[in-house]
N, C-alpha and C positions, 0 to 999 in steps of 0.2 A: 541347489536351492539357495545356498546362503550368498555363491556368484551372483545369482539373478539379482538376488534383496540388494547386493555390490553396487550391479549395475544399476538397478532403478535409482539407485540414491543417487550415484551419479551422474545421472540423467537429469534428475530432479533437482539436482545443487544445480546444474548446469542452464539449466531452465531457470530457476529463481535467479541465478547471479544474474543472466540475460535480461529479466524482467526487471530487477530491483537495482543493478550496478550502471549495465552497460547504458541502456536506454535511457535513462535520467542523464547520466555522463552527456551521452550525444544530445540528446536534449536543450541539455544547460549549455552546455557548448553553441547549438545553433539558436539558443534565447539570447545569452551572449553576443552573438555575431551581428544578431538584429537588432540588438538595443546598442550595441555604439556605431553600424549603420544607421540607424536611427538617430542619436546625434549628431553624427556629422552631417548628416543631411537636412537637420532641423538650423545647426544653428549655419553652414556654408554652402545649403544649395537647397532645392525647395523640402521644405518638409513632406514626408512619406507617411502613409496612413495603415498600410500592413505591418509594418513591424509592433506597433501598438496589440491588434488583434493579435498576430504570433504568439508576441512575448507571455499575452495572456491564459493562451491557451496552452502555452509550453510550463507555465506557471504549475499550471493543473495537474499535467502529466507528472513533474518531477516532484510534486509536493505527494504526492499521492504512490508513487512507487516509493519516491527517498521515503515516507510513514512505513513501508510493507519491510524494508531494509530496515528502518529502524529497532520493529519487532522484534527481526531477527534475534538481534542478542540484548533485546529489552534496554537499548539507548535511548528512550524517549523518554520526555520530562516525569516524574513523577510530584506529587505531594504525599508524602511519606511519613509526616512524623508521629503517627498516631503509630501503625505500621513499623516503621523502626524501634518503636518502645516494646512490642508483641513479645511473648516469646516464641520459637520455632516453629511450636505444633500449630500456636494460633495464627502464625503467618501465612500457613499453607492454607488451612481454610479459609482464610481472607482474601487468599489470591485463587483459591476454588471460585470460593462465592463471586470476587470481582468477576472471575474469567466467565463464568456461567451467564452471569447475567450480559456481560459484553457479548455472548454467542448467542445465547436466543435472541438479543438485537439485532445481532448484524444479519442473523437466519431469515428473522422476521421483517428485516428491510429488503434482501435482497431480490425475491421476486417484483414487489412492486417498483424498486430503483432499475431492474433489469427493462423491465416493461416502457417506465419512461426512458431509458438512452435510446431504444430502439422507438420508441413513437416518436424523439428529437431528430432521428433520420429526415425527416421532411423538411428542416431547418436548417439555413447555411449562415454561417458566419456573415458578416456583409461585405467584405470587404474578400479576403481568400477565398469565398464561399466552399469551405470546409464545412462538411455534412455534422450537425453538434453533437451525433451518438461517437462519433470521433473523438472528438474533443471531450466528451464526456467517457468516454470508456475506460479511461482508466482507471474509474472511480469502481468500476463492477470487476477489474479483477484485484484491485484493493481489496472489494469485500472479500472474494474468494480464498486468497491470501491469509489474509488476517483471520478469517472463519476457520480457516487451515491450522494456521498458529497458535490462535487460543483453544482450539482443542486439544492440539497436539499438547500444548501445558498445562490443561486439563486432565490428562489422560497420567502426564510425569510427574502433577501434584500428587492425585489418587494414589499412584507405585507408593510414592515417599508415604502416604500414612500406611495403606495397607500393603507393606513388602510379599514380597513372595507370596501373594494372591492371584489366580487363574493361570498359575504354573500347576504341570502335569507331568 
């Protein structure tokens, strides 16, 4: 049993790294490639009008995975200083209550955000005519992610106040 839980995790790190590390990486890399194609052919031979659309939509993807990474180990911006003044006990239920109310958000978005990527299917880009539930998709396994995330720190707030609770 405890192999299996081994393995799953590993699985599931392996997965998340692939989603949040790799992808972006590659990404930003071929956003990269197309924006200094992109000027050199703007200012020493005709200008090009895909790398524009690209760069945009690569925008997306790596803002939107690099957020799901950020998570991770809670590197994103905070405003803090109320929060920093707490003491301990009150800190956890501050970051209950934030996380709580950030999950029935993002719960309460995601069916109708899922609904629209897939009705944007009929929709192409103009120029690469890339279908926009593409282009848009990164943004529903963000939610899935992050809905992932703040539970799961939902779940390690709750331990911390009530320890050694639904042990048997």
């Amino acid at each position: 049993m405890v192999k299996n839980k081994m393995t799953l995790r590993r699985i599931g790190l392996i997965v998340l790294n692939f989603i949040e590390v790799y992808v972006p990486t590659v990404v930003f890399i071929m956003l990269f490639v197309a924006f200094m194609l992109q000027i050199f052919f703007r200012y020493f031979l005709v200008p090009l009008t895909w790398p524009l659309e690209f760069t945009l939509i690569a925008f997306i993807w790596i803002t939107l995975l690099g957020a799901c990474f950020a998570q991770r180990d809670n590197s994103h911006v905070k405003f803090s200083m109320i929060y920093d003044n707490a003491k301990p006990r009150t800190k956890i239920w501050m970051r209950i209550t934030g996380n709580i109310l950030l999950f029935i958000s993002f719960c309460i978005a995601f069916y109708p955000t899922y609904k629209y990527v897939n009705f944007m299917s009929f929709k192409k880009s103009n120029v690469l005519k890339i279908p926009m539930n593409i282009a848009f998709f990164p943004y529903i396994v963000f939610l899935i992610i992050i809905i992932g995330r703040i539970g799961y720190d939902i779940i390690i707030d709750f331990k911390k106040i009530y320890p050694g609770k639904g042990k048997k």
